[in-house]
FIDREN-56324 format. One record per residue (C-alpha): x, y, z. Coordinates in steps of 0.1 Angstrom, whole numbers, plus 5000, padded with zeros to 4 digits. Each point is the difference from the previous one (the first is absolute). Last residue first. Layout:
% residues N
XYZ
...
% end
This chain:
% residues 109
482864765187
497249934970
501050264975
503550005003
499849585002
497849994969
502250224975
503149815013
498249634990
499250174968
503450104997
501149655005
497749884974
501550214973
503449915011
499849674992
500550004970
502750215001
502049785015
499249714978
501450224973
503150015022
500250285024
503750225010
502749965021
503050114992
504049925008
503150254995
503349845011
502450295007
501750004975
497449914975
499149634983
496750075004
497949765024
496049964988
497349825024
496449974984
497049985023
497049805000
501949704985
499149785034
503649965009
500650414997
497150065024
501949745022
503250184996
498250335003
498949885033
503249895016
501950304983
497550255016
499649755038
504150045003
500050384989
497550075024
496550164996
499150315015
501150244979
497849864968
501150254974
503350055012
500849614998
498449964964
502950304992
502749805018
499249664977
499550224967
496950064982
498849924963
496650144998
499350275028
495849965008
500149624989
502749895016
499450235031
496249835004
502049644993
502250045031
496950135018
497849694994
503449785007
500650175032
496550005017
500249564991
497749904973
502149944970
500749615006
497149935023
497550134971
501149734979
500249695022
497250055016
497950114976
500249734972
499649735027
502249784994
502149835026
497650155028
497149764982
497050195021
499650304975
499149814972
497749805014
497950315009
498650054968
499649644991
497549945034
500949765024
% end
């Protein structure tokens, strides 16, 4: 088989796979589009910017997002509780290629 497409066939590590399946669902794309547009966001304010997504599925993905140091949880001591999302350097790293991604899909749909 050739090298090139070695790679791909080990499952266990196959450097696409495993990253791409991590931040490729609809809701993690958009999650990181409103992290980088707003900065620092709140948990109700993420909501309102992607109406159709439930609270369950939003703290589900940002928990992974938050697992793979894409995103950067911060709770202030506050009464109430304040808590923010915002990117990690890793983050923003990738948002560079997600917009590209964006910029093809309008133009291609």
């Amino acid at each position: 088989m050739n090298e090139g497409l070695k790679k791909f066939a080990d499952t266990a590590h196959c450097p696409v796979r495993n990253v791409i399946s991590r931040f490729s669902s609809k809701w993690a794309m958009l999650i990181l589009s409103v992290l980088a547009e707003n900065g620092p966001t709140r948990f109700n304010a993420i909501g309102k910017a992607l109406p159709d997504i439930s609270p369950k599925v939003l703290t589900s993905t940002l928990k992974t997002l938050e697992e793979d140091r894409l995103v950067h949880r911060e709770m202030f001591s506050e009464i109430p509780p304040r808590v923010e999302y915002s990117l990690t350097r890793k983050g923003e790293s990738l948002i560079p290629i997600l917009n590209s991604l964006i910029a093809w899909a309008i133009e291609n749909r």
